[in-house]
Every structure is written in structure tokens, then in C-alpha cells.
DOGUKE-677639 format. One record per residue (C-alpha): residue in three letters; residue number from 1; x, y, z. Coordinates in pm, whole numbers. Layout:
BEGIN
REC  aa   i      X      Y      Z
REC ALA NUM      X      Y      Z
...
END
This chain:
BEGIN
REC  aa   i      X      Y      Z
REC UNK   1  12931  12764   8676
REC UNK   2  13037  12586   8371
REC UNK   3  12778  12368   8178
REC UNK   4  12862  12021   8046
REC UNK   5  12737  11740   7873
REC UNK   6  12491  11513   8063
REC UNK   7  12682  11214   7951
REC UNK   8  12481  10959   8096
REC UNK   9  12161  11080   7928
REC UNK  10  12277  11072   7600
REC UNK  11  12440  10735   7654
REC UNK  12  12140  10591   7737
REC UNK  13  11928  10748   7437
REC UNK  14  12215  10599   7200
REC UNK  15  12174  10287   7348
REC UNK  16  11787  10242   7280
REC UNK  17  11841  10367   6931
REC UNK  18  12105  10136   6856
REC UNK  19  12362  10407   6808
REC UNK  20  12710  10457   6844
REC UNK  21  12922  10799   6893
REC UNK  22  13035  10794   6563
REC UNK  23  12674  10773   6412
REC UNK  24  12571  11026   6650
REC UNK  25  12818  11290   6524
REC UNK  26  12730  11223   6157
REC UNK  27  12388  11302   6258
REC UNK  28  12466  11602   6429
REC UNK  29  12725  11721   6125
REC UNK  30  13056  11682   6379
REC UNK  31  13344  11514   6365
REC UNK  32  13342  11181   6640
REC UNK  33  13610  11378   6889
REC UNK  34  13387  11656   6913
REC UNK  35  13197  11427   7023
REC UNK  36  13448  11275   7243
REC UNK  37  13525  11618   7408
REC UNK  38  13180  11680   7469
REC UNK  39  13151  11349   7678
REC UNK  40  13528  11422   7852
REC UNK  41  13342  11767   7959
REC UNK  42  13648  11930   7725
REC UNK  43  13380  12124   7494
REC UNK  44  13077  12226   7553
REC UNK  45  12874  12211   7192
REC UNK  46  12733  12598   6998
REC UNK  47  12361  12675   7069
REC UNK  48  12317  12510   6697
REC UNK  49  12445  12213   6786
REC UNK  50  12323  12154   7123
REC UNK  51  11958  12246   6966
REC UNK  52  12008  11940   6695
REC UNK  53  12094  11732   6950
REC UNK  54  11786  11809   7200
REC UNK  55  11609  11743   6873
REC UNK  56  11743  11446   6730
REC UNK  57  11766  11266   7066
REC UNK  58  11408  11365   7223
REC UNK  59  11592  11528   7514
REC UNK  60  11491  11852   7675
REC UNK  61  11752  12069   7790
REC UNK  62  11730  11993   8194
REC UNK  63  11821  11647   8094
REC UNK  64  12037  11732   7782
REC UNK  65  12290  11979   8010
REC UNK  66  12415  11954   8350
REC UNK  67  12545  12212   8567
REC UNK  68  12776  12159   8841
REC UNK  69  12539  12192   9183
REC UNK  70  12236  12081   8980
REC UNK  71  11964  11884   9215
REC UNK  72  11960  11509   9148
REC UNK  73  11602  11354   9114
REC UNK  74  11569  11109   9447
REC UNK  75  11469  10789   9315
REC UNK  76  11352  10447   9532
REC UNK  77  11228  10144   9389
REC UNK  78  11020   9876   9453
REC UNK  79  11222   9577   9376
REC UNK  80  11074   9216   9219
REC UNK  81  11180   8945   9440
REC UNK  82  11555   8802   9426
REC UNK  83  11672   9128   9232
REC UNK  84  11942   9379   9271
REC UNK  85  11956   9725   9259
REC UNK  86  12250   9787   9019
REC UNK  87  12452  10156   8959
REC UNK  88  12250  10152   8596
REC UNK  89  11934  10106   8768
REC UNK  90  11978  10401   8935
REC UNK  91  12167  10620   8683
REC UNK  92  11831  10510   8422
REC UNK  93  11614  10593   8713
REC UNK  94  11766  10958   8755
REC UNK  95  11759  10975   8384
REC UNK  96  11397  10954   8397
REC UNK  97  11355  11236   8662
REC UNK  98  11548  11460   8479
REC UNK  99  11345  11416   8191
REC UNK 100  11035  11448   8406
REC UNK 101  11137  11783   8487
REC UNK 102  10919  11968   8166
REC UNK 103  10630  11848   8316
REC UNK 104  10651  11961   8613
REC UNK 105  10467  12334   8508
REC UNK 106  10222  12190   8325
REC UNK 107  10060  11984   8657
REC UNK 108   9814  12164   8934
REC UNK 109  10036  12410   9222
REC UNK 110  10144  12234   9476
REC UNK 111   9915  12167   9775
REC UNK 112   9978  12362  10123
REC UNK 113   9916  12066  10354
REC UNK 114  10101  11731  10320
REC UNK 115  10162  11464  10532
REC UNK 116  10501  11372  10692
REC UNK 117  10600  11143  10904
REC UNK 118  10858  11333  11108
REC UNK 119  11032  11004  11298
REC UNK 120  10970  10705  11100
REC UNK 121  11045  10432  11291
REC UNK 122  11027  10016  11199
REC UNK 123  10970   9970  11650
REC UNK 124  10614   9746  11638
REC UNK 125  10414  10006  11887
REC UNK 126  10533  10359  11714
REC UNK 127  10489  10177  11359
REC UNK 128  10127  10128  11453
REC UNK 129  10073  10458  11645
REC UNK 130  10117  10606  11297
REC UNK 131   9950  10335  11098
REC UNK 132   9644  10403  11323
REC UNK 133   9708  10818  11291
REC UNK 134   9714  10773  10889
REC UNK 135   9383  10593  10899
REC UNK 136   9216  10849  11123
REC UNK 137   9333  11083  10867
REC UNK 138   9168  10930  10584
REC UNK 139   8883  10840  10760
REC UNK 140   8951  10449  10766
REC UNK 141   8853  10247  11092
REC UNK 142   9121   9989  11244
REC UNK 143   8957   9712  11199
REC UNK 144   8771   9795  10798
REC UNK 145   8944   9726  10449
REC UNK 146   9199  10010  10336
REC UNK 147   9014  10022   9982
REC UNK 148   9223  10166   9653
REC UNK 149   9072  10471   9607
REC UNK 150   9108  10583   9949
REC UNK 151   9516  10472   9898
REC UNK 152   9475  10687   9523
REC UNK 153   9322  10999   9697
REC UNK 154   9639  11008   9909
REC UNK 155   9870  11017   9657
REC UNK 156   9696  11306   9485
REC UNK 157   9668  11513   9820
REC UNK 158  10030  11480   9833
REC UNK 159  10163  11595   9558
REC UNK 160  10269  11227   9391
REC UNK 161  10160  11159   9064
REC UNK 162  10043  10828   8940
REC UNK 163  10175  10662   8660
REC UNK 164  10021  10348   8548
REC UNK 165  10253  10179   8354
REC UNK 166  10216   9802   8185
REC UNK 167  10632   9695   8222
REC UNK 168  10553   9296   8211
REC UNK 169  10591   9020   8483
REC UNK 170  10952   8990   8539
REC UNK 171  11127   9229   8223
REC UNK 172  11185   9517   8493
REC UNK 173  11406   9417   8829
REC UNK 174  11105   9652   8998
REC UNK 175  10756   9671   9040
REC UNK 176  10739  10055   9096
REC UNK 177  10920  10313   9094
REC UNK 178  10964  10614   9287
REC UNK 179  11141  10973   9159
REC UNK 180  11132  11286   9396
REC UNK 181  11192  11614   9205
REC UNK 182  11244  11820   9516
REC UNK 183  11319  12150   9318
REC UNK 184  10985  12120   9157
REC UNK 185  10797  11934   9500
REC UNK 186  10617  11676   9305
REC UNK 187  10663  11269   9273
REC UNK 188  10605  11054   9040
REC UNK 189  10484  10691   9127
REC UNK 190  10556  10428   8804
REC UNK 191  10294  10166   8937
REC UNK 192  10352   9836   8726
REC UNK 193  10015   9719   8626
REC UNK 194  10123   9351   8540
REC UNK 195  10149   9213   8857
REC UNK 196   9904   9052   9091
REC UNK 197   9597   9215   9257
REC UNK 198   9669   9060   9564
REC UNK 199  10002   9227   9582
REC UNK 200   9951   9532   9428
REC UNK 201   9759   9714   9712
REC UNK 202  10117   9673   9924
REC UNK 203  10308   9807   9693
REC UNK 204  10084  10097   9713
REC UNK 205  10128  10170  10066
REC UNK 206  10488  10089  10033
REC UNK 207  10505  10355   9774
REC UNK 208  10284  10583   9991
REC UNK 209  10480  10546  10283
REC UNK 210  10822  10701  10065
REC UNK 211  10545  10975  10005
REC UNK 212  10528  11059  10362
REC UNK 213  10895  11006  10440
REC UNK 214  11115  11167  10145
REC UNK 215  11407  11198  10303
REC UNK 216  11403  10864  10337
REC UNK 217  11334  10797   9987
REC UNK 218  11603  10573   9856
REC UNK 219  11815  10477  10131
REC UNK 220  11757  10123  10272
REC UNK 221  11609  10264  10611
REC UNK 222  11348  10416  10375
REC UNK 223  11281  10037  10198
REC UNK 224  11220   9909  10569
REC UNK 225  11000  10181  10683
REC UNK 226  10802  10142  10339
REC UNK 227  10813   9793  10400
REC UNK 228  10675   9795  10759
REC UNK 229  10435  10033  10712
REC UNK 230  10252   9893  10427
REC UNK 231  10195   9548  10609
REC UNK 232  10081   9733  10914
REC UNK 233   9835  10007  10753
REC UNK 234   9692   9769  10516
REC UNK 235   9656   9453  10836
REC UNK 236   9668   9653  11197
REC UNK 237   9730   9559  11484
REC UNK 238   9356   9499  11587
REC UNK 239   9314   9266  11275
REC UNK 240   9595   9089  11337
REC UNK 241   9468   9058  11723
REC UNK 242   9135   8905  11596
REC UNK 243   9298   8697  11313
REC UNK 244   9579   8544  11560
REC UNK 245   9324   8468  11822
REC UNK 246   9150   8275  11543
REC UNK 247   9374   8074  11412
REC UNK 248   9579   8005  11737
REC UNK 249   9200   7783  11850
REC UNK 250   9258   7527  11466
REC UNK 251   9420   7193  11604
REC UNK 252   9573   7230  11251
REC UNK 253   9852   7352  11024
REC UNK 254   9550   7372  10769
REC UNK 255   9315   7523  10968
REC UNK 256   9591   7772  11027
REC UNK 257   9591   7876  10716
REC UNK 258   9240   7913  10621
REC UNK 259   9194   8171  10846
REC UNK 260   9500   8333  10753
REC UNK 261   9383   8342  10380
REC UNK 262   9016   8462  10456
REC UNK 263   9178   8739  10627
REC UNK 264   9400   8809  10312
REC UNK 265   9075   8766  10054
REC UNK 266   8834   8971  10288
REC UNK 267   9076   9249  10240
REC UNK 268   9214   9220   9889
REC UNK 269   9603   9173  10014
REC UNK 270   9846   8879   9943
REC UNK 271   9855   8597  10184
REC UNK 272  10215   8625  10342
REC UNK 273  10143   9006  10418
REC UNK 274   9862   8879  10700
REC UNK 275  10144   8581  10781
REC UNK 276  10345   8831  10856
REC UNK 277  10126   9076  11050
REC UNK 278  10000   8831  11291
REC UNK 279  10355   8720  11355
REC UNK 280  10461   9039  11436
REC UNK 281  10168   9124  11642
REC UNK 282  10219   8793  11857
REC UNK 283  10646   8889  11863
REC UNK 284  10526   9223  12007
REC UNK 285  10363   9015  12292
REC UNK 286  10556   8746  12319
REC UNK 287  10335   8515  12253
REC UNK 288  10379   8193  12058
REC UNK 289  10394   8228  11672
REC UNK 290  10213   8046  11397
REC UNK 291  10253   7729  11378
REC UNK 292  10248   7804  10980
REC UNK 293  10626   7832  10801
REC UNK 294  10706   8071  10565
REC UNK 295  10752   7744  10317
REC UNK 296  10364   7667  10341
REC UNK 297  10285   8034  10271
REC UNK 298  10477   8062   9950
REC UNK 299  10344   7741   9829
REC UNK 300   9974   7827   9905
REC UNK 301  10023   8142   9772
REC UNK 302  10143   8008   9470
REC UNK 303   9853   7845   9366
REC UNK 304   9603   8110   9472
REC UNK 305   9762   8393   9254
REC UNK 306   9480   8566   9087
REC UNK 307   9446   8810   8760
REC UNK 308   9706   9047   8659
REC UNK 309   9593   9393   8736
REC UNK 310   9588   9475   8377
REC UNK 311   9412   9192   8313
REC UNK 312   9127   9312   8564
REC UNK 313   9109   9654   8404
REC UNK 314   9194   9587   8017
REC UNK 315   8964   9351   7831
REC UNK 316   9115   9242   7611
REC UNK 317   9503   9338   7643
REC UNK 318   9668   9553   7535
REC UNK 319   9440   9841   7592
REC UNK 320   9361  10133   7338
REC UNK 321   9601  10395   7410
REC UNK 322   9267  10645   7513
REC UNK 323   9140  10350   7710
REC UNK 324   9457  10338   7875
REC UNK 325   9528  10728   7951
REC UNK 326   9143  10745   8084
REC UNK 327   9180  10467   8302
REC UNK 328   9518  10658   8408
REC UNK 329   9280  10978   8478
REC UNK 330   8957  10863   8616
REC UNK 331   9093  10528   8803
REC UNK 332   9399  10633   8937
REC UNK 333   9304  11020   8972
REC UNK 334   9631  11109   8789
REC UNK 335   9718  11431   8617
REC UNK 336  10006  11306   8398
REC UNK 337   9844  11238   8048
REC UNK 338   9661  11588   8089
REC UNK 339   9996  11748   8167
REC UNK 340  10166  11553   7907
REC UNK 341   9930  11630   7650
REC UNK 342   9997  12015   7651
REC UNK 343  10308  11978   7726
REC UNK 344  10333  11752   7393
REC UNK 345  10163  12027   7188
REC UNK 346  10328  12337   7367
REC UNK 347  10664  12239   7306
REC UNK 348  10605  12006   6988
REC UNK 349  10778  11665   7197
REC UNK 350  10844  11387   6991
REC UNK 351  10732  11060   7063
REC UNK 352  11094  10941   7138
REC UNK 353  11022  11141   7461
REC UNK 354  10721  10903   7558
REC UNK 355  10932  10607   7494
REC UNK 356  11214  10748   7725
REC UNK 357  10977  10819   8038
REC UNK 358  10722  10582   7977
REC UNK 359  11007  10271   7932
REC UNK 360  10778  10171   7630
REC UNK 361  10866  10027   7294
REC UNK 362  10825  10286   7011
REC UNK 363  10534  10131   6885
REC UNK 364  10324  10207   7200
REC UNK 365  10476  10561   7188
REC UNK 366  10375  10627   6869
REC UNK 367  10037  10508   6929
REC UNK 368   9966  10751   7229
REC UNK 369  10137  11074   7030
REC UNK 370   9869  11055   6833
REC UNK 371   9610  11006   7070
REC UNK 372   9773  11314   7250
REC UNK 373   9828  11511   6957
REC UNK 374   9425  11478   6896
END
């Protein structure tokens, strides 16, 4: 099969450099229509040249060269509110696998035994026949708080690797992101740090849940299921039993909604995911809903946010780059920094690489090269 040019990759490298084709082909020593043919998949560059241009642009060859057949990294994300997902999104996104790829023999083997959710399904009694399966599993009763390490653990027994990343409040259009490198049977899960405790636990589950279901993983079935099944692990059925039967006996729209958000403080999760369980659990029935709109919950909520999770974990902000990578290691039980370290040294990686698959300026990329290259 005949190698080309992964077009897209080097686009996107030129792009954060502030390059243009013609400056690229200076740099390499070529004139700009070898270039040209090399994007049109005319020419295919000499081992020289394509080893300059791994070099100057930070790319490894399983993201520098495509060949016609080659596996496409899966990617789903976890969207910020009111966004779209956008061609570039994705194209970025698969960018990212495919630079991901190198790392892939420097984490532990694969486990044997995984967890999969054979027929996912959004239907309220099969949703929490499996909710209530997964907790058994990991050893969580129906009615006590799904906790963060037990959610970490999960991850790691599965194969999905953690990657705590600090991307801002609202400079991404997601929260986390999702790549499946099928060929290689790992994940990686980009977990933005700078958003709100109360909602980060969900998008933990959600991200879990495209763990258990990857052939679901980006297609808008799986962002239901995920969806579904991180309301109903983290607030089952039976706590949504108790919490509707309480608030159903308030005379009030306020009383209401104090026991809705004591359910959502006694178990660390945002205020309109319980809103939502209990309404679901009473639809299932059907019984009357809340008397609570979706208006009151977004305004309460509103004024109840709480820290950032970066905030919670990195005093002050932003944290030492070995603060950061063991907080990545013995919070989130991730392997990434380890395998990125010898990866770093083994094949003498530039720090343009960090930038690329960490979405970081070059500052902060610098900064943990060195702490790497210690």
C-alpha cells in the first residue's frame, strides 16, 4: 500500500507554530511544490527528508505518515454546555491519538478482564439493572456515595489512562476527552481539571461509561448512554426513591429544593444531576414530578458553584510541574507521566511533542521536559 503524507497533522503543527508551507519547505531545504505534492499525496518525501520533518515538527512517524487502511483513533468528547462538535474538533482530536500511539509500549500489558456492557440501553429499568451490577462490582452499596477513587480504580482496571489536564473554564468547547486506540487496546481520558467539583464526578462516570461501551464511543447513542448512566450510577434508583419521597411531603417550592441539594452535597454531585434522577425515577412510575423547574435549578445552582478542581488540589495555581505529574500518579492512579518520561528519554522527544498532546502552551511544555528529562 502506498504511504502518504498525513496532511492534517502537519497542518495543524504549522498552525501552532505560526507557519506557512512556504516557511516549512525552507526549513526542510525544499522547494514550496514539493511541498505542495507532498500534501496532494503526488510525492511521497526521501527517508532524509521525512526524518527532518519528524524532527523539526515534533511528530513521530505513526502520526507523520499515513497508510491507506490505517486504524483511526475513536475519539468522544465531553462537550461544555451550548457547544458544537465541529469537523476540526474531531480531525485535532484524532490528531492527538495518533500521536498517542508511541506511548502506547511504554504503559503496563493490557489487563485480561474488562468490563463491557454488551447492550447498553438509555430504557429507565435496564439502565439501572446495570448501574446496580457496576456497583456490585466495585463493591459500592445502592444507597452509599460512589467516592473518586473507587471511579479512578475503574479506569485503571480497564485499560483507560488518566490524563489530568488544566485546559481553563470555557477556552476548550469540552470538558474531557475521550481517544480509543483500538490497535494498541488502551484509552486515554483528558479530564479537565478547571471545572467544578460538583460536576466533575459526572463527567467521570460519563467518561467511564464510553469505557465500558467502546463501540459506542463517539456516536451520539454513545453520548446518551454516557449521559444516562452517569446520573444513574452516581444517584440510583433507591436514592432517588428516598429523596423523591422526601421532598414530595415540603408544602414548598423551597423546601423542594433543600432536599434536593442535601442530596447533591451529601454525595459530592451537582444539583440538577439529583433533579434529574428523581424525575426520572417518578416518570418510571408515573408518578407526579417535582414541582421544581429546570429554571430554579440552574439559578440555585448558580450561586452554589464551589472551587475549581484545580483549585482544591493546587495551592497556589499553577502547580509545579512535579507537583502536577505526582498528583497525576498518586491521585488519579495514572501511568502516563511514567510512560512519558521514558518514552521522552528513549526516543529523545522534544518538548513540542508535550505541547501537541498535552494542548499546553510551550511554556508549560518546556517546564515539564525538564522535570522529565531529570
Amino acid at each position: 500500500m502506498q504511504k502518504v503524507i498525513n496532511t492534517e497533522s502537519i497542518k495543524s503543527v504549522l498552525s501552532a507554530k505560526g507557519w506557512d508551507q512556504k516557511h516549512l519547505a525552507k526549513e526542510i531545504g525544499v522547494s514550496a511544490q514539493a511541498i505542495t505534492n507532498w500534501f496532494k499525496g503526488a510525492d511521497f518525501p526521501r527517508p532524509d527528508k521525512l526524518l527532518k520533518l519528524s524532527t523539526l515538527l515534533a511528530l513521530p512517524f505513526t502520526s507523520l505518515v499515513l497508510t491507506p487502511g490505517t486504524e483511526i483513533p475513536v475519539v468522544a468528547f465531553r462537550k461544555r454546555a451550548g457547544t458544537k462538535t465541529t469537523e476540526d474538533h474531531i480531525i485535532q482530536a484524532q490528531h492527538t491519538g495518533n500521536l498517542l500511539r508511541p506511548l502506547a509500549p511504554y504503559l503496563p500489558a493490557p489487563k485480561s478482564l474488562r468490563t463491557y456492557i454488551a447492550s447498553p440501553s438509555c430504557q429507565y429499568t435496564q439502565l439501572q439493572n446495570v448501574v446496580a451490577s457496576v456497583r456490585q462490582k466495585l463493591g459500592v452499596g445502592l444507597r452509599s456515595v460512589m467516592s473518586y477513587s473507587q471511579l479512578i480504580k475503574e479506569f485503571s482496571d480497564n485499560d483507560a489512562v488518566i490524563v489530568p489536564v488544566m485546559w481553563g473554564k470555557k477556552s476548550r468547547h469540552e470538558n474531557a476527552l475521550h481517544i480509543l486506540l483500538k490497535s494498541e487496546k488502551v484509552t486515554f481520558i483528558f479530564l479537565n481539571l478547571d471545572t467544578h467539583l460538583e460536576d466533575f464526578k459526572f463527567w467521570m462516570a460519563h467518561e467511564l461509561a464510553h469505557v465500558y461501551t467502546p463501540d459506542l464511543a463517539g456516536t451520539d447513542a454513545g453520548e446518551n448512554f454516557a449521559d444516562a448512566f452517569a446520573g444513574a450510577l452516581l444517584f440510583p434508583r433507591e436514592l432517588a426513591q428516598e429523596a423523591y419521597a422526601q421532598a414530595t411531603h415540603k408544602t414548598s417550592v423551597s423546601g423542594q429544593l433543600k432536599v434536593i441539594q442535601q442530596c447533591a452535597d451529601d454525595h459530592a454531585i451537582s444539583l440538577n444531576s439529583v433533579y434529574i434522577e428523581v424525575n426520572n425515577y417518578a416518570k418510571s412510575l408515573e408518578l407526579p414530578l417535582l414541582d421544581i423547574n429546570s429554571k430554579s435549578i440552574h439559578a440555585l445552582r448558580s450561586m452554589k458553584q464551589g472551587e475549581l478542581v484545580s483549585e482544591t488540589l493546587f495551592k497556589p495555581l499553577p502547580p509545579e510541574p512535579a507537583v502536577y505529574m505526582a498528583a497525576s500518579s498518586n491521585m488519579f492512579k495514572s501511568d502516563f507521566f511514567d510512560a512519558l518520561k521514558k518514552l521522552v528519554k528513549d526516543k529523545e522527544t522534544s518538548a513540542g511533542y508535550i505541547q501537541q498532546i498535552l494542548a499546553s502552551s510551550l511554556t508549560d511544555a518546556n517546564a515539564l521536559y525538564k522535570e522529565l528529562m531529570r
